[in-house]
C-alpha positions as CSV (number, residue, x, y, z in Angstrom):
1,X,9.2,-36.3,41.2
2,X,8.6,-32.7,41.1
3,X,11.4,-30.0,40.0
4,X,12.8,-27.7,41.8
5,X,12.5,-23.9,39.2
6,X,14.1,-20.6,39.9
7,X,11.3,-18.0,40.3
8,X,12.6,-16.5,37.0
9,X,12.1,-19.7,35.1
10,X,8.6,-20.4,37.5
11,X,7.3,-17.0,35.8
12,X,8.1,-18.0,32.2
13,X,6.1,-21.0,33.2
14,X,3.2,-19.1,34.7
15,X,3.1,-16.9,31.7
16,X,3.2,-19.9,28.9
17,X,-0.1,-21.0,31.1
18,X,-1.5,-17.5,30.7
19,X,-1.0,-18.0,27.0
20,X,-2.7,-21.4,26.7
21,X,-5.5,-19.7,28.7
22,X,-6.0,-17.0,26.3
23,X,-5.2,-19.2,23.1
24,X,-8.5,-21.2,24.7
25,X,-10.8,-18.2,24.7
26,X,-9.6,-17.5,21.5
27,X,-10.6,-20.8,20.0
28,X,-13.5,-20.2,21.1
29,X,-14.2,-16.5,19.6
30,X,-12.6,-18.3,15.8
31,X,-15.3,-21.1,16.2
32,X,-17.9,-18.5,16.7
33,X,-17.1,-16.1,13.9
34,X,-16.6,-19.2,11.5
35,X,-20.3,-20.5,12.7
36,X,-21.1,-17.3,12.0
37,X,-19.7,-17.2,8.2
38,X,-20.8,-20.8,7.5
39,X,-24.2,-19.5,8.6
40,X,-24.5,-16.5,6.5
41,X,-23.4,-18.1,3.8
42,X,-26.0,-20.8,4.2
43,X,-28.5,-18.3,4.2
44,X,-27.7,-16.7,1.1
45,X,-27.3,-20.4,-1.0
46,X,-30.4,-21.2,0.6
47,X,-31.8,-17.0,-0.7
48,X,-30.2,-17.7,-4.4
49,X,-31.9,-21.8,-4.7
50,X,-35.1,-19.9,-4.1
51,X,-34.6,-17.1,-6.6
52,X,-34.0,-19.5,-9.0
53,X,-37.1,-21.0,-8.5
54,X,-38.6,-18.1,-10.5
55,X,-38.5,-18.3,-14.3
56,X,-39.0,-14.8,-15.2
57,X,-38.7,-11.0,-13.1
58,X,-42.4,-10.8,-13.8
59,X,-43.0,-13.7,-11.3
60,X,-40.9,-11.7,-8.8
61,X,-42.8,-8.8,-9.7
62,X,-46.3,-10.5,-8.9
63,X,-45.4,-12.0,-5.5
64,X,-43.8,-8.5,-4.4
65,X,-47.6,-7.0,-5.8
66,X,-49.3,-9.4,-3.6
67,X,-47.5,-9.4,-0.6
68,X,-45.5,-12.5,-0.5
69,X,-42.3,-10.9,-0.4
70,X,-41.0,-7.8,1.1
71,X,-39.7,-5.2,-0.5
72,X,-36.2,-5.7,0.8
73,X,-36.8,-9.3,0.0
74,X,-38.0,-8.6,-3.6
75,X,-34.4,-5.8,-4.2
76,X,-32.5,-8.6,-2.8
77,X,-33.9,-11.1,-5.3
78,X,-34.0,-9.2,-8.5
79,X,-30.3,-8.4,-7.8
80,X,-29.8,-12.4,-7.6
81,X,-32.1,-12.8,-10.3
82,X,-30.3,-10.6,-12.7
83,X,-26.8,-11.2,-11.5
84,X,-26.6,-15.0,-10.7
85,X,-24.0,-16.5,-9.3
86,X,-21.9,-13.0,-9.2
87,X,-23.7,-11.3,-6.3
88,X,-23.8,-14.5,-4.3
89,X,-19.8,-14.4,-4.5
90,X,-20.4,-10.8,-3.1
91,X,-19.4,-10.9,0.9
92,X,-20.8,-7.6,1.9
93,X,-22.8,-9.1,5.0
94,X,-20.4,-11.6,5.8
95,X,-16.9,-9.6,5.2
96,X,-17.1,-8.1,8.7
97,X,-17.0,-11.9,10.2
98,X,-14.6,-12.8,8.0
99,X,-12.0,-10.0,8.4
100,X,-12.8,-10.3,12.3
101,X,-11.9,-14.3,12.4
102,X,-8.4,-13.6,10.2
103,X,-7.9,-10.8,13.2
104,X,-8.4,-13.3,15.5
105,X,-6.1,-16.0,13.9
106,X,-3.6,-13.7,13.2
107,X,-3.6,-12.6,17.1
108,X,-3.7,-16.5,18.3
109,X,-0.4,-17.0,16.1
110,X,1.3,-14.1,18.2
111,X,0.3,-15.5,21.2
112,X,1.3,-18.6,20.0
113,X,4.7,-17.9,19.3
114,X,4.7,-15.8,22.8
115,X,4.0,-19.0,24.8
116,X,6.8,-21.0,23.0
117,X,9.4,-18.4,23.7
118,X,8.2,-18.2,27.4
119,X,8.3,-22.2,27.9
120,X,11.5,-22.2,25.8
121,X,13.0,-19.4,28.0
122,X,12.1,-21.5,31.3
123,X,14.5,-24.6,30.0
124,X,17.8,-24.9,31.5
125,X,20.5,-23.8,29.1
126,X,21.1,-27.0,28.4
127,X,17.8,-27.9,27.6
128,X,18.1,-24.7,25.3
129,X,21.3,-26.1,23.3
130,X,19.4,-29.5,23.5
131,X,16.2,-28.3,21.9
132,X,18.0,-26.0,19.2
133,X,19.5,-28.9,17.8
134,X,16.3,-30.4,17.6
135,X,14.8,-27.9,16.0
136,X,17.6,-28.1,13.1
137,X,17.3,-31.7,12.7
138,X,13.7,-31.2,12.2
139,X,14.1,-28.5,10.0
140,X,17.0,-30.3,8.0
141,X,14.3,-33.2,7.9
142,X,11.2,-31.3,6.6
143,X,13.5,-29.7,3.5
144,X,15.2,-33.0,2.7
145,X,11.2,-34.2,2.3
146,X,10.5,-31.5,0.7
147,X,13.5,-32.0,-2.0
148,X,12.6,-36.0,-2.2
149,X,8.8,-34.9,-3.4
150,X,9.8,-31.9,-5.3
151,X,12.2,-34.7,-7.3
152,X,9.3,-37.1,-7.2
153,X,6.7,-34.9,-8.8
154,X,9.8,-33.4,-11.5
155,X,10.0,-37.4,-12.3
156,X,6.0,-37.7,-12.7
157,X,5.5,-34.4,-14.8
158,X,8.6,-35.6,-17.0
159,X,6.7,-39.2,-17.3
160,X,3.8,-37.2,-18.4
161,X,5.4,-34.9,-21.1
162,X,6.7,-38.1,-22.6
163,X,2.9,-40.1,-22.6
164,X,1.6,-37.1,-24.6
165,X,4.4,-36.7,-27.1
């Protein structure tokens, strides 16, 4: 049985589709810049397991002097041979990626919360009232949860402080 809409309430509809549309391509473009990340940061554990390989900067030294490595390769591993762990933690090559797929998380949430309000504006105002009190009991739910755990974990740290004293 189909529903009969005013054309207002029709376009709130029609823009909460344009939403889900966009949230789509969206998910797409996040999936791609966290590939991206994951792969670059593949890259450089795979970079830093074969630096480690060598025992001494001499050995880096001799496979630069014979040609095995590059000389981008060889600054690259004498910085992960001196510094370790440290300038893999650096994100230099991958901070562009990661800014850019916080950007586009941070824009999907706005559209998001864009395409609730148009589906929400497109209910009756009954269906308004109806949902409203939804939302509360939901929201009373969630902090009385919250309150029950909060009580549970006080009860577990205070068992705790009495098995060590």
């Amino acid at each position: 049985m189909s529903r009969y809409l005013k054309p207002r309430d029709h376009g709130y509809l029609m823009e909460a589709a344009a939403c889900i549309k966009v949230l789509e391509d969206l998910r797409r473009i996040e999936a791609k810049y966290a590939r991206t990340v994951e792969k670059e940061g593949a890259v450089r554990q795979a970079e830093f397991e074969k630096v480690m390989q060598y025992h001494s900067e001499r050995e880096l030294q001799d496979d630069f002097g014979w040609g095995f490595i590059t000389e981008a390769q060889y600054d690259r591993y004498r910085l992960l041979f001196q510094q370790g762990q440290a300038a893999m933690e650096q994100v230099d090559a991958v901070y562009p990626h990661l800014v850019a797929e916080r950007l586009v998380r941070r824009i999907m949430a706005d559209i998001d919360a864009d395409r609730r309000e148009w589906e929400f504006s497109a209910l009756s105002p009954e269906d308004q009232q109806a949902e409203r009190a939804r939302a509360e009991q939901s929201q009373k739910e969630w902090r009385r949860k919250i309150a029950e755990l909060k009580r549970k974990r006080g009860i577990i740290e205070a068992g705790e402080d009495m098995e060590e004293g």
